[in-house]
Biopython code that builds the backbone (N, CA, C, O; Angstrom):
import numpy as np
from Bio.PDB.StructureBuilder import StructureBuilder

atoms = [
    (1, "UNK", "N", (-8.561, -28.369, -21.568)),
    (1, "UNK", "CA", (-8.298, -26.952, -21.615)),
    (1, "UNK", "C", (-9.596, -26.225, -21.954)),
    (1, "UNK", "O", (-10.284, -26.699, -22.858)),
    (2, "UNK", "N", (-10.112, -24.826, -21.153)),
    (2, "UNK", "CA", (-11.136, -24.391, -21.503)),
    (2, "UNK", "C", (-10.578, -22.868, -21.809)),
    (2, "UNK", "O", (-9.785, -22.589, -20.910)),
    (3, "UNK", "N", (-10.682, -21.961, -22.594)),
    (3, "UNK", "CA", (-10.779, -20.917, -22.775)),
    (3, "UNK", "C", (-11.982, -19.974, -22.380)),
    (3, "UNK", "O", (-13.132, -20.136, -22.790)),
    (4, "UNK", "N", (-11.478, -18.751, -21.348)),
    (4, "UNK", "CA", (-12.212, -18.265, -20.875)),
    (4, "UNK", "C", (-12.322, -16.543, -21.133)),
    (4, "UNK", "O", (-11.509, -15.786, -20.603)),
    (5, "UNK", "N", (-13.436, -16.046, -22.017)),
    (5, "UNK", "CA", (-13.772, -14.795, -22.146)),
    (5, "UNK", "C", (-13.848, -14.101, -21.750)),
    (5, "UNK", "O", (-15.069, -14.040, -21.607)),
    (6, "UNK", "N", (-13.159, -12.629, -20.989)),
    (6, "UNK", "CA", (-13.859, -11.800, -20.598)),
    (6, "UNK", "C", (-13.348, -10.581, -21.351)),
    (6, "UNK", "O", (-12.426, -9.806, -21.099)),
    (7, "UNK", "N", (-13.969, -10.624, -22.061)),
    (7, "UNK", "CA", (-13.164, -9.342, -23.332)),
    (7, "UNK", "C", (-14.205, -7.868, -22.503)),
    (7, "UNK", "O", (-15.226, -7.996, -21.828)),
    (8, "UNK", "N", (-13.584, -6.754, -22.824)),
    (8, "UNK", "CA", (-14.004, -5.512, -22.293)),
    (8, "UNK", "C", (-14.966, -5.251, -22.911)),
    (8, "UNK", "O", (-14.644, -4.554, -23.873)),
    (9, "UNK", "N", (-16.159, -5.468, -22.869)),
    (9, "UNK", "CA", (-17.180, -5.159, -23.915)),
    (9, "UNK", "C", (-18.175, -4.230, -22.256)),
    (9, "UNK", "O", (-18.376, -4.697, -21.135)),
    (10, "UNK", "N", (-18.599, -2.721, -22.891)),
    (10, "UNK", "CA", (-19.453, -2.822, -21.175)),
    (10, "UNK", "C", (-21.144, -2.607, -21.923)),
    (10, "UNK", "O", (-21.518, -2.452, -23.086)),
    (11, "UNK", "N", (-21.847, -2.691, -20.632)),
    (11, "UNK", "CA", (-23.203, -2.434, -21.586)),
    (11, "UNK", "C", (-24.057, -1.920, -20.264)),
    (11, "UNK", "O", (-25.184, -1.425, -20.294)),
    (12, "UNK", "N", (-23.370, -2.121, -19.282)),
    (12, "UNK", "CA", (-23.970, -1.387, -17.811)),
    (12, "UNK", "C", (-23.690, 0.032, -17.563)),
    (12, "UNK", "O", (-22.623, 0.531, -17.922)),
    (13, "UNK", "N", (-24.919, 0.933, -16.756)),
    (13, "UNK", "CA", (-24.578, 2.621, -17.323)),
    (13, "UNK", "C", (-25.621, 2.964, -16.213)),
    (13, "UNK", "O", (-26.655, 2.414, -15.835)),
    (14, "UNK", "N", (-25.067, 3.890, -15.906)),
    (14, "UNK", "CA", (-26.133, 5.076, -14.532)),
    (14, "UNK", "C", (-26.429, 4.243, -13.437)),
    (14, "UNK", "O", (-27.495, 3.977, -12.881)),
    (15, "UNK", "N", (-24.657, 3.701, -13.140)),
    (15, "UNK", "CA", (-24.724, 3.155, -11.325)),
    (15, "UNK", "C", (-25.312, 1.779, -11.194)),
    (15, "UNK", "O", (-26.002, 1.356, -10.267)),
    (16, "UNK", "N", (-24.788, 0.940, -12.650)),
    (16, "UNK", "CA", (-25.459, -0.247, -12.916)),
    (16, "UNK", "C", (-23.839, -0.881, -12.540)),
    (16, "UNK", "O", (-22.692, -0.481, -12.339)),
    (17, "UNK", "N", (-24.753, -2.321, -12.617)),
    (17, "UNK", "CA", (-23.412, -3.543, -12.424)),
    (17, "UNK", "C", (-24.206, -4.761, -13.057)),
    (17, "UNK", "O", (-25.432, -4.764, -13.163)),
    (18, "UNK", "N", (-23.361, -5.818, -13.476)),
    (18, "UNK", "CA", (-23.936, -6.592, -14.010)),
    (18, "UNK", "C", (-23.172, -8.190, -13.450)),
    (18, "UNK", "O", (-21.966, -7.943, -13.479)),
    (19, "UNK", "N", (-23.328, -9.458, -13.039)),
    (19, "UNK", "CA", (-21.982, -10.423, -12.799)),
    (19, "UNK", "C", (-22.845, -11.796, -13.931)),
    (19, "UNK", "O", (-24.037, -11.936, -14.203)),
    (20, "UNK", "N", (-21.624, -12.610, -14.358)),
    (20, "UNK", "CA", (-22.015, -13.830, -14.914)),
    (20, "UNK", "C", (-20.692, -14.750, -14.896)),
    (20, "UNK", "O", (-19.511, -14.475, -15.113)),
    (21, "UNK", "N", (-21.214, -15.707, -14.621)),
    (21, "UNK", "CA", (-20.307, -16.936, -13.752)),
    (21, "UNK", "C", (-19.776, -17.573, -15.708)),
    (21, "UNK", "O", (-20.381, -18.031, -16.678)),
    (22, "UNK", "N", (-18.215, -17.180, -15.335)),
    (22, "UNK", "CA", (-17.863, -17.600, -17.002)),
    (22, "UNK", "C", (-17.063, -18.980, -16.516)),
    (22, "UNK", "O", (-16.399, -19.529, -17.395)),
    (23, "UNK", "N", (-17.068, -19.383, -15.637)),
    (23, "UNK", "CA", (-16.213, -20.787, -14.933)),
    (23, "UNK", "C", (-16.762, -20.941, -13.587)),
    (23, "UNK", "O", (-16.938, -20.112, -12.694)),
    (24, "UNK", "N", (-17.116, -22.872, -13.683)),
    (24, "UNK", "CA", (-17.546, -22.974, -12.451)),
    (24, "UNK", "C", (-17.312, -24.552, -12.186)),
    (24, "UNK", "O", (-17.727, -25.381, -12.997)),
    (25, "UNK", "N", (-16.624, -24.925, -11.005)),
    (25, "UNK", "CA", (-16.003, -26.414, -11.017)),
    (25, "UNK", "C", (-15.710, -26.568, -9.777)),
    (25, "UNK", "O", (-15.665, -25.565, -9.065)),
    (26, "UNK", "N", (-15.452, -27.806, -9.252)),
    (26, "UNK", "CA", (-15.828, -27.774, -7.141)),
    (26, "UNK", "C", (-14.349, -27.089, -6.420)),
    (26, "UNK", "O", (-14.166, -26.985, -5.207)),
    (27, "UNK", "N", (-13.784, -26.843, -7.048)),
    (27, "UNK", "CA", (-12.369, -25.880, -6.691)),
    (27, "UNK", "C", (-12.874, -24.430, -6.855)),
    (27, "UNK", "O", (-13.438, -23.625, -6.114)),
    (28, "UNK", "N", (-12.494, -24.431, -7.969)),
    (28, "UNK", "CA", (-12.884, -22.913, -8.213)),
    (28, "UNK", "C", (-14.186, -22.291, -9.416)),
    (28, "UNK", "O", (-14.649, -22.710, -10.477)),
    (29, "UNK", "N", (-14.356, -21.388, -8.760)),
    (29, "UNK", "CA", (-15.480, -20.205, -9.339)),
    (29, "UNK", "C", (-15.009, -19.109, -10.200)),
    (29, "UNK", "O", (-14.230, -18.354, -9.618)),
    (30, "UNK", "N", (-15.235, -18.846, -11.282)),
    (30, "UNK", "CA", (-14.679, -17.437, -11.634)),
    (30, "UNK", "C", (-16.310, -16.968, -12.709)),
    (30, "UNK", "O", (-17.126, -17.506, -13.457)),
    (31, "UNK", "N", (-15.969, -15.550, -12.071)),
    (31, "UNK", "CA", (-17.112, -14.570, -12.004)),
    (31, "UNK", "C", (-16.439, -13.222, -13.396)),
    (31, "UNK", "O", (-15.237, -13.017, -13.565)),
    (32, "UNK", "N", (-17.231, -12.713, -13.961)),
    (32, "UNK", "CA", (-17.018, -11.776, -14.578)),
    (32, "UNK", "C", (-18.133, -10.477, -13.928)),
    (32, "UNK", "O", (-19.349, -10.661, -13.878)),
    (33, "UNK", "N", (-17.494, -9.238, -13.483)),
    (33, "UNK", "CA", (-18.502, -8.229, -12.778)),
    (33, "UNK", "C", (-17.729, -6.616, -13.715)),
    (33, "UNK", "O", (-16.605, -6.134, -13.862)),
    (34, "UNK", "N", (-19.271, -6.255, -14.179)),
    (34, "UNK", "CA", (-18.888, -5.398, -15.210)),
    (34, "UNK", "C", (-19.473, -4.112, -14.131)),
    (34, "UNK", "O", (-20.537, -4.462, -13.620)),
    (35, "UNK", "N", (-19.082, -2.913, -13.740)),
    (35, "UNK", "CA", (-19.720, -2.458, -12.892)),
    (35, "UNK", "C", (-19.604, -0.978, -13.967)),
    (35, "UNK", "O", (-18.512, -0.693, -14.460)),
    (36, "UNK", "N", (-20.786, -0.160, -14.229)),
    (36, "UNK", "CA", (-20.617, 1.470, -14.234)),
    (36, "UNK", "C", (-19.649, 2.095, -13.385)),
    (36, "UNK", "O", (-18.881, 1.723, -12.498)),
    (37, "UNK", "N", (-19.986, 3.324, -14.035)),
    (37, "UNK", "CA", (-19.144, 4.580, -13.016)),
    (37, "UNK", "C", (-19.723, 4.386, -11.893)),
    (37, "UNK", "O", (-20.785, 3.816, -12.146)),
    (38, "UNK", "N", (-19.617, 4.542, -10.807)),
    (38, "UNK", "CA", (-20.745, 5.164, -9.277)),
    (38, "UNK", "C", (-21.261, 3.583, -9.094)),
    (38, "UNK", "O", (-22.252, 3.674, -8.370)),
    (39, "UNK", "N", (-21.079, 2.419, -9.364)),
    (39, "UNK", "CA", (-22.050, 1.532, -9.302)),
    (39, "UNK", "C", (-21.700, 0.631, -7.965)),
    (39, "UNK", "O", (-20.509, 0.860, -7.752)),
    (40, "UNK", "N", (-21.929, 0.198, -7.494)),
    (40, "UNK", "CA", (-21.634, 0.033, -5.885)),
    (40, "UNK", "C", (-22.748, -1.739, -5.722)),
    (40, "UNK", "O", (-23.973, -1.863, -5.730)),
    (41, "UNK", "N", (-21.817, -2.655, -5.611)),
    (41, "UNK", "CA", (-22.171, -3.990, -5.096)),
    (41, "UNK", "C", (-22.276, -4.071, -3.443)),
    (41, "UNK", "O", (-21.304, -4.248, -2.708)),
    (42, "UNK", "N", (-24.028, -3.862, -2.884)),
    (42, "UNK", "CA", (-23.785, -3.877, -1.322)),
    (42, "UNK", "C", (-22.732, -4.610, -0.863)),
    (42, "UNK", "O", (-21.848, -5.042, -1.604)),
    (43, "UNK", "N", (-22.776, -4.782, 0.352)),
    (43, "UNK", "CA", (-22.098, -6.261, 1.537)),
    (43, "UNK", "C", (-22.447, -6.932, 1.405)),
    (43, "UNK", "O", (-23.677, -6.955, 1.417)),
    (44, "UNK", "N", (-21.573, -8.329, 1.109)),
    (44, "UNK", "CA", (-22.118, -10.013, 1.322)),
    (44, "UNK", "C", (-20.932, -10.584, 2.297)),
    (44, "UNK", "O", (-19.766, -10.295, 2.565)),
    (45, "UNK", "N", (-21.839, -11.495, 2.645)),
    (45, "UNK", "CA", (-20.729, -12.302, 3.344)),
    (45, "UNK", "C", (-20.672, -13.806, 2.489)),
    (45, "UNK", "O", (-21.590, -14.564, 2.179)),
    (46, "UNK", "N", (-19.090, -13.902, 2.231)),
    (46, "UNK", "CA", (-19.096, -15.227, 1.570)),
    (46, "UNK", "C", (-18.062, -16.035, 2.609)),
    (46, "UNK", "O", (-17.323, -15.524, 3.451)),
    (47, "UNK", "N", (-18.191, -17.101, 2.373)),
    (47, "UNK", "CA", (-16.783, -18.317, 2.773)),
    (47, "UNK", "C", (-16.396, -18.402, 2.347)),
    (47, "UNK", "O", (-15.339, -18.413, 2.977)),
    (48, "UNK", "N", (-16.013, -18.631, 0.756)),
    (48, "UNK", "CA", (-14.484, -18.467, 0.161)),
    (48, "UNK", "C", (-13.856, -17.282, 0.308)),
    (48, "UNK", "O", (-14.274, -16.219, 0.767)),
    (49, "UNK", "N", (-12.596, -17.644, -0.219)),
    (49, "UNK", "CA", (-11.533, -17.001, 0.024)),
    (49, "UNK", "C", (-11.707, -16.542, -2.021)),
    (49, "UNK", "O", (-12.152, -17.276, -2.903)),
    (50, "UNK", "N", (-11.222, -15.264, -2.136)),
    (50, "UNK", "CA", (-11.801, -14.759, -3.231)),
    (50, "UNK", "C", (-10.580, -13.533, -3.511)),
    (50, "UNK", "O", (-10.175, -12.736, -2.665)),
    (51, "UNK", "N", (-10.133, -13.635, -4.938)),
    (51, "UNK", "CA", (-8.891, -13.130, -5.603)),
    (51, "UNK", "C", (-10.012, -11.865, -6.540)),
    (51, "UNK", "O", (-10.870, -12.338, -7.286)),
    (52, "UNK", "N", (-9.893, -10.371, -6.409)),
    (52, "UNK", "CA", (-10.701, -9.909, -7.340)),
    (52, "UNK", "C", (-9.700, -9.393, -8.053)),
    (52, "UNK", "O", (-8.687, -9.228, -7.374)),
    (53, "UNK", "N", (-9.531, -8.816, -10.097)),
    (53, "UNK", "CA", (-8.742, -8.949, -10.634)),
    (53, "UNK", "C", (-9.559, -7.603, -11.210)),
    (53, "UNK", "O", (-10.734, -7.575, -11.575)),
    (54, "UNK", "N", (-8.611, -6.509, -11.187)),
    (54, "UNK", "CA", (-9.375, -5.738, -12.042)),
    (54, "UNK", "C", (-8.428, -5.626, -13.335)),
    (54, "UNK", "O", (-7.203, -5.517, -13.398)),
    (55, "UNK", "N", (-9.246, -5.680, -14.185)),
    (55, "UNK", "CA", (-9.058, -5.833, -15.671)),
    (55, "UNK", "C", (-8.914, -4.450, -16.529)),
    (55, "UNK", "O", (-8.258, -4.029, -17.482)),
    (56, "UNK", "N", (-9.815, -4.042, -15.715)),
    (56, "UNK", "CA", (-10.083, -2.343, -16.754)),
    (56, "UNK", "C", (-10.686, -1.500, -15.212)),
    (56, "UNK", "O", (-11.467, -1.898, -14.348)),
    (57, "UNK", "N", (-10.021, -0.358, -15.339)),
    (57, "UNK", "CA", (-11.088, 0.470, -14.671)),
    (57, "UNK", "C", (-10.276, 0.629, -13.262)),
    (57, "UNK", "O", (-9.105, 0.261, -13.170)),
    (58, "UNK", "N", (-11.050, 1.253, -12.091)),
    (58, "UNK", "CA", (-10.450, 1.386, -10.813)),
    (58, "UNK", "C", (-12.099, 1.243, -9.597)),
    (58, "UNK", "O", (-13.185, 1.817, -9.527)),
    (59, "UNK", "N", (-11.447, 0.232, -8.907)),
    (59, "UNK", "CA", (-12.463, -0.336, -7.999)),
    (59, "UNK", "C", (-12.353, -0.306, -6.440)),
    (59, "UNK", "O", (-11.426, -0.986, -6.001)),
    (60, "UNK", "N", (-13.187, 0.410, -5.437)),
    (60, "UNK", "CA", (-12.275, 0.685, -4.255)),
    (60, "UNK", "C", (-13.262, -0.900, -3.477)),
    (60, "UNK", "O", (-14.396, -1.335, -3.678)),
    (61, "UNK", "N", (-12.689, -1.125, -3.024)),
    (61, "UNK", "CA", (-13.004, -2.936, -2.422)),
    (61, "UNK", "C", (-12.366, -2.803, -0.693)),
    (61, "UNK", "O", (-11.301, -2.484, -0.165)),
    (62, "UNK", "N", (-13.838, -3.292, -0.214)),
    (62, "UNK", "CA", (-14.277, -3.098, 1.481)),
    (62, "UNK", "C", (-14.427, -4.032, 2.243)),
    (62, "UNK", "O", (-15.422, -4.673, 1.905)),
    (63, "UNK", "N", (-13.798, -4.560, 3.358)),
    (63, "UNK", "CA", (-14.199, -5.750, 3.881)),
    (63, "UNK", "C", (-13.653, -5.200, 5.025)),
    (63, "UNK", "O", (-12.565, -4.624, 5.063)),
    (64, "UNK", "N", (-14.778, -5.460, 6.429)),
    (64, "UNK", "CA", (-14.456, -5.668, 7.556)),
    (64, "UNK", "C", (-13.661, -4.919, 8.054)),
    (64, "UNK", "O", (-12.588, -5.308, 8.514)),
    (65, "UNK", "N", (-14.146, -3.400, 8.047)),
    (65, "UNK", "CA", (-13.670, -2.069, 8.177)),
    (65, "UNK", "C", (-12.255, -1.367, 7.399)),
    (65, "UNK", "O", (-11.838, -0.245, 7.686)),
    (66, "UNK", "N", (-11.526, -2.421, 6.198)),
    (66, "UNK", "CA", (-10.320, -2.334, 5.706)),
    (66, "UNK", "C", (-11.188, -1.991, 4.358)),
    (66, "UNK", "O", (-12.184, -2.591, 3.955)),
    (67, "UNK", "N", (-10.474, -0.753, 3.720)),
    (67, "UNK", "CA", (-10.930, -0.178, 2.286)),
    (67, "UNK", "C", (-8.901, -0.614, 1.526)),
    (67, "UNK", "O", (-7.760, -0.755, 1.968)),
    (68, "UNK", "N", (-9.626, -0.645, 0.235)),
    (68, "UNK", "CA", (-7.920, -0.978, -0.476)),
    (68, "UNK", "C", (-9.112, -0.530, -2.040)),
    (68, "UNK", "O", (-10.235, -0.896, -2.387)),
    (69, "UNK", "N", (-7.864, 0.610, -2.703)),
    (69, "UNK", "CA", (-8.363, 1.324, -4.160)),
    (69, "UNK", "C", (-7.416, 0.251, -5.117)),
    (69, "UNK", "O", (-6.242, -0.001, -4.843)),
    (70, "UNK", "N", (-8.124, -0.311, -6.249)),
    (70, "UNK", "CA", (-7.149, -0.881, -6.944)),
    (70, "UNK", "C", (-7.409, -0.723, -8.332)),
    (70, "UNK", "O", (-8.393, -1.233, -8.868)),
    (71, "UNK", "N", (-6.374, 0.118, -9.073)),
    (71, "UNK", "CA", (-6.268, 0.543, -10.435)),
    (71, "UNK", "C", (-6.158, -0.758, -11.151)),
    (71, "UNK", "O", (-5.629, -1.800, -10.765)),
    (72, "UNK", "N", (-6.782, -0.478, -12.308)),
    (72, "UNK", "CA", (-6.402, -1.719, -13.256)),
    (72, "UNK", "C", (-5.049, -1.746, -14.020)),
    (72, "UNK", "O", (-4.807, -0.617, -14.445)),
    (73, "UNK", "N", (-4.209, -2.530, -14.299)),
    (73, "UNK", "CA", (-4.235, -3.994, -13.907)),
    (73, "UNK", "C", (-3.924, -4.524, -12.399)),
    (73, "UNK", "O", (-2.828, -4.356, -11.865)),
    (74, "UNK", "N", (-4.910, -5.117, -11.839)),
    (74, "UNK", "CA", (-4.518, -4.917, -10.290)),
    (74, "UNK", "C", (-5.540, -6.217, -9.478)),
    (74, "UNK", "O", (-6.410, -6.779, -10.144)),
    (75, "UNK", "N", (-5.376, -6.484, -8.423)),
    (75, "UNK", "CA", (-5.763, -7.431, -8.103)),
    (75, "UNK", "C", (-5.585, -7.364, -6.048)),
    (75, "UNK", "O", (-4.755, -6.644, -5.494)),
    (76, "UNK", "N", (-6.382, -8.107, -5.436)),
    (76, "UNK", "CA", (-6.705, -8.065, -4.259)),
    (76, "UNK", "C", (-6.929, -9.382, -3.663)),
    (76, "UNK", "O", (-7.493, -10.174, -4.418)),
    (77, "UNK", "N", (-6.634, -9.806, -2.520)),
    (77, "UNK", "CA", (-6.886, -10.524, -2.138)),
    (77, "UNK", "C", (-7.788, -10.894, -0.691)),
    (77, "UNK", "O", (-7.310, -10.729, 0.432)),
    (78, "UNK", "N", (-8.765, -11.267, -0.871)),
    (78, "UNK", "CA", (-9.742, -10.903, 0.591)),
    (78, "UNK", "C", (-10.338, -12.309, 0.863)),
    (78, "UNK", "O", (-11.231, -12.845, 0.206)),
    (79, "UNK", "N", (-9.664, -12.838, 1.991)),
    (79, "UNK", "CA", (-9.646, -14.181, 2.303)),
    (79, "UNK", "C", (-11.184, -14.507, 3.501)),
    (79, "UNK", "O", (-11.725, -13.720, 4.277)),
    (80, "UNK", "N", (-11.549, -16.172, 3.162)),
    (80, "UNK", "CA", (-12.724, -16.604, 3.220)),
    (80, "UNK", "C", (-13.101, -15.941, 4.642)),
    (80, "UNK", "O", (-12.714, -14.918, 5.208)),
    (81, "UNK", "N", (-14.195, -17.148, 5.044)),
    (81, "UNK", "CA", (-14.306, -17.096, 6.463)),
    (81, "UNK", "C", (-15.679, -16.255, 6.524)),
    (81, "UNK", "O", (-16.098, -15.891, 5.426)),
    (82, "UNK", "N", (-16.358, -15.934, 7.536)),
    (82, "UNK", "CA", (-17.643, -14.774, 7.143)),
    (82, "UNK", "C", (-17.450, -13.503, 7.362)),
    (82, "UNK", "O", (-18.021, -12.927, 8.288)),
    (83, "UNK", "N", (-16.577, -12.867, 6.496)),
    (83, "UNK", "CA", (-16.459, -11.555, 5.713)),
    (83, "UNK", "C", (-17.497, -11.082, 5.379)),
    (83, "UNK", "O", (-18.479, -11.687, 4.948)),
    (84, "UNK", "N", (-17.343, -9.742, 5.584)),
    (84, "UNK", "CA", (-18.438, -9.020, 4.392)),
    (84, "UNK", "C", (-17.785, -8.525, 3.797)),
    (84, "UNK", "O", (-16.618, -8.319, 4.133)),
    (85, "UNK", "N", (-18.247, -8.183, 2.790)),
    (85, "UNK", "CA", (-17.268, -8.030, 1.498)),
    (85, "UNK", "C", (-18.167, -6.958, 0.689)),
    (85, "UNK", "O", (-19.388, -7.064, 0.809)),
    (86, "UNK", "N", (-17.504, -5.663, -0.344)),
    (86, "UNK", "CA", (-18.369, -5.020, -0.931)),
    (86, "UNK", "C", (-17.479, -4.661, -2.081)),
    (86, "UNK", "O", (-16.306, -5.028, -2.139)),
    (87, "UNK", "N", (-18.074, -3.930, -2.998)),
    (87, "UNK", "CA", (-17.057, -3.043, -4.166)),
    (87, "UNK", "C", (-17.783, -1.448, -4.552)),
    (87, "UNK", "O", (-18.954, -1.176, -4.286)),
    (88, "UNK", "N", (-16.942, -0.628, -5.136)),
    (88, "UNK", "CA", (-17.710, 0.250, -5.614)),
    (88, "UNK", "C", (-16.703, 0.891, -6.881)),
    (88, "UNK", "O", (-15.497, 1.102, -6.759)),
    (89, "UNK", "N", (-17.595, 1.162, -8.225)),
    (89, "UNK", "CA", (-16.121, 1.853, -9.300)),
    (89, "UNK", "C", (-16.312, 3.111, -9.372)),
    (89, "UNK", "O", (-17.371, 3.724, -9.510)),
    (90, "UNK", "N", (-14.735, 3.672, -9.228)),
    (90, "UNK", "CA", (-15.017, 4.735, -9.362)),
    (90, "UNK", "C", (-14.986, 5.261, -10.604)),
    (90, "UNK", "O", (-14.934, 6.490, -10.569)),
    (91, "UNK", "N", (-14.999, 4.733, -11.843)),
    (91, "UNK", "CA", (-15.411, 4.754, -13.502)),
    (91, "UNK", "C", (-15.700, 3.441, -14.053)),
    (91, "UNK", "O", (-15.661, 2.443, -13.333)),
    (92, "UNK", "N", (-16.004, 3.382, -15.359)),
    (92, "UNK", "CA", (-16.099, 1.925, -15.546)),
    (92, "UNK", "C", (-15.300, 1.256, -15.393)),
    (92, "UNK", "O", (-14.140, 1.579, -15.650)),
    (93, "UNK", "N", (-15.688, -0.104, -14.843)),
    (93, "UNK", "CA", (-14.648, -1.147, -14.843)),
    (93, "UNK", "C", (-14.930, -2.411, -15.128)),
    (93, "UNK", "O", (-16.125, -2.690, -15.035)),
    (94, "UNK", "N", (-14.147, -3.345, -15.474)),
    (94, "UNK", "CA", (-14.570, -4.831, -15.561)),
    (94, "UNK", "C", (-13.346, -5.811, -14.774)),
    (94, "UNK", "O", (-12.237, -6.158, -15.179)),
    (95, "UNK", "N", (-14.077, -6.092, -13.452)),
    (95, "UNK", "CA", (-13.572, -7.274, -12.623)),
    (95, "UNK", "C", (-13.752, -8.526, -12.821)),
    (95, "UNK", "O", (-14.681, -8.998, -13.477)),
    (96, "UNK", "N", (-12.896, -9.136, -12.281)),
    (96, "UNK", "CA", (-12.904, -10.837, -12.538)),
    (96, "UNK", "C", (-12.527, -11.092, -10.573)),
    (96, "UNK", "O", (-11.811, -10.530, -9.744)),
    (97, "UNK", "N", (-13.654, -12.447, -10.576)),
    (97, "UNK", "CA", (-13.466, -12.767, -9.251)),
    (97, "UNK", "C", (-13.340, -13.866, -9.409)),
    (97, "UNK", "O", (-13.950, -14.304, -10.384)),
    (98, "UNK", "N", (-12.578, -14.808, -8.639)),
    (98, "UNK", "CA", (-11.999, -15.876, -8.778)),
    (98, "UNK", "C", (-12.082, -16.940, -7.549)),
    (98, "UNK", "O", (-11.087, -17.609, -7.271)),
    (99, "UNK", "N", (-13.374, -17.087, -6.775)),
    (99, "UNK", "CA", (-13.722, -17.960, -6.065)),
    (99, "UNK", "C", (-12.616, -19.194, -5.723)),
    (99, "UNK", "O", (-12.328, -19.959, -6.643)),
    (100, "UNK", "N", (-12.076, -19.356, -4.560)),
    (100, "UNK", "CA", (-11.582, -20.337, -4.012)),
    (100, "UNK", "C", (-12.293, -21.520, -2.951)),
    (100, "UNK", "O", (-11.984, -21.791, -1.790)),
    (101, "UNK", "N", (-13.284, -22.060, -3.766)),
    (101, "UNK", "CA", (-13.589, -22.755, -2.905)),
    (101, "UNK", "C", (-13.174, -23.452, -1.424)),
    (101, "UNK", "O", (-11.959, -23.263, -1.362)),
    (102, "UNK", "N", (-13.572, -24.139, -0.248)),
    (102, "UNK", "CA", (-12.623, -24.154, 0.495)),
    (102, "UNK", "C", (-13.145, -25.794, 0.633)),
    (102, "UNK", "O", (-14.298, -26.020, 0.999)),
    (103, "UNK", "N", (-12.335, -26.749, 0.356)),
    (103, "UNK", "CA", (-12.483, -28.001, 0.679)),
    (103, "UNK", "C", (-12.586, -28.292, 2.048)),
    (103, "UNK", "O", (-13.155, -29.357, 2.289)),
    (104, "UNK", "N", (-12.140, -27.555, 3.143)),
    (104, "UNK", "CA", (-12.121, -27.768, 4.692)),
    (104, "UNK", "C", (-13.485, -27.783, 4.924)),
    (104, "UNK", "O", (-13.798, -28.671, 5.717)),
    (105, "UNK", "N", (-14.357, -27.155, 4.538)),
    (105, "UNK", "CA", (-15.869, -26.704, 4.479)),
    (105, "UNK", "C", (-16.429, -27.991, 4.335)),
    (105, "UNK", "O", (-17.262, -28.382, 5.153)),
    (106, "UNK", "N", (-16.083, -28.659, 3.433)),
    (106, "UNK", "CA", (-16.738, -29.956, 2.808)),
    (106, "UNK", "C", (-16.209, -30.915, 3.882)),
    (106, "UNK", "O", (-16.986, -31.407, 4.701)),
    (107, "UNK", "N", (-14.692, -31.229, 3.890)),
    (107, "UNK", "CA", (-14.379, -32.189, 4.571)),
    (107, "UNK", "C", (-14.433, -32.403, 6.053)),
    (107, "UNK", "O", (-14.221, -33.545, 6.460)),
    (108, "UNK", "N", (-14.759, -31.197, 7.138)),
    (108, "UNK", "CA", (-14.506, -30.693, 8.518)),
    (108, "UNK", "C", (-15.633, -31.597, 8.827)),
    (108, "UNK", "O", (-15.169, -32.466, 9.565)),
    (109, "UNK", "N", (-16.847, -31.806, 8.627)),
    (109, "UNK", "CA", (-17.762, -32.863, 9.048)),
    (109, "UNK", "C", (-17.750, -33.958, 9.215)),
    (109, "UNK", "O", (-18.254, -34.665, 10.088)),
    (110, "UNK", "N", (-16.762, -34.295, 7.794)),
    (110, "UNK", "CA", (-16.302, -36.094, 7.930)),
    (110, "UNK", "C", (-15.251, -36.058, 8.897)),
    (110, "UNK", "O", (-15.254, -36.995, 9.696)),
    (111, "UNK", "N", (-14.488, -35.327, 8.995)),
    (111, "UNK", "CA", (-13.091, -34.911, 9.959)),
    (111, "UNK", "C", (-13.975, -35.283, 11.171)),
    (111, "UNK", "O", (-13.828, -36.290, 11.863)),
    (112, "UNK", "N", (-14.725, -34.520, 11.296)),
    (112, "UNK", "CA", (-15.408, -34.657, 13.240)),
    (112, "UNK", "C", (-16.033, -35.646, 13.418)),
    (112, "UNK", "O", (-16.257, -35.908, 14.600)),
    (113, "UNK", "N", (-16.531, -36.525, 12.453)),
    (113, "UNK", "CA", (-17.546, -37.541, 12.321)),
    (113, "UNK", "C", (-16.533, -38.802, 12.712)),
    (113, "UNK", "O", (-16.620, -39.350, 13.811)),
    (114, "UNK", "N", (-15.841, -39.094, 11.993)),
    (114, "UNK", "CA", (-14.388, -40.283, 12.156)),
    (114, "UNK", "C", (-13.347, -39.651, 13.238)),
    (114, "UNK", "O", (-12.325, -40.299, 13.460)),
    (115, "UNK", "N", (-13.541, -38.477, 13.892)),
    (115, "UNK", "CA", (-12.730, -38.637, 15.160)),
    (115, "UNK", "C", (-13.396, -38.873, 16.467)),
    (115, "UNK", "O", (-12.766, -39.155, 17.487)),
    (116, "UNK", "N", (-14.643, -38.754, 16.410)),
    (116, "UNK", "CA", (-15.454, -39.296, 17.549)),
    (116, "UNK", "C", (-14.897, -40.921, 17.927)),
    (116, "UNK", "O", (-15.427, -41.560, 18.836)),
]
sb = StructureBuilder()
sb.init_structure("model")
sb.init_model(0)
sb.init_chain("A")
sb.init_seg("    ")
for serial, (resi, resn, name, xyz) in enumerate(atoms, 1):
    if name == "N":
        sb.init_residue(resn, " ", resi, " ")
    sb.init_atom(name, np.array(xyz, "f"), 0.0, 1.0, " ", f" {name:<3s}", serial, name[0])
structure = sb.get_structure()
């Protein structure tokens, strides 16, 4: 059993954001992202499939021309694949992202390798 912190403490200010990986294991990832008012995480593209959890605050979250506003306590779901993916708060907030690694990723090589 691990106990995992993300108590509301903020310390980011004037369109700042801050992230730190509070869990990390070959399944899953979980991220703590403390963002200011106005503070805006460009586009990435990831391959997991990724649960964002807002904790405090209200966060409008962008992927692949689809916008979705989510008040805290609230949560989203924006699945893997090469997404781009963005956030922006519209006051402070503190998100939790929750990385789903994707084992198909890992295993699809040995898959093609032993069906030859």
């Amino acid at each position: 059993m691990k106990i995992i912190d993300f108590a509301k403490t903020y310390s980011c200010a004037d369109g700042r954001y801050a992230a730190s990986v509070l869990f990390n294991q070959e399944a899953v990832k979980i991220r703590r992202i403390e963002l200011a008012a106005g503070a805006r995480i460009p586009p990435c593209r990831m391959k997991e499939d990724v649960v964002f959890v807002v904790i405090d605050g209200r966060v409008t979250f962008r992927t692949e021309g689809e916008e979705s506003v989510v008040n805290a306590p609230g949560a989203v779901f924006i699945p893997g694949g090469a997404t781009t993916r963005s956030m922006e708060a519209d006051e402070p907030s503190l998100v939790l992202a929750v990385l789903c690694k994707r084992e198909a990723d890992a295993s699809e090589g040995e898959r093609s390798g032993s069906d030859s």
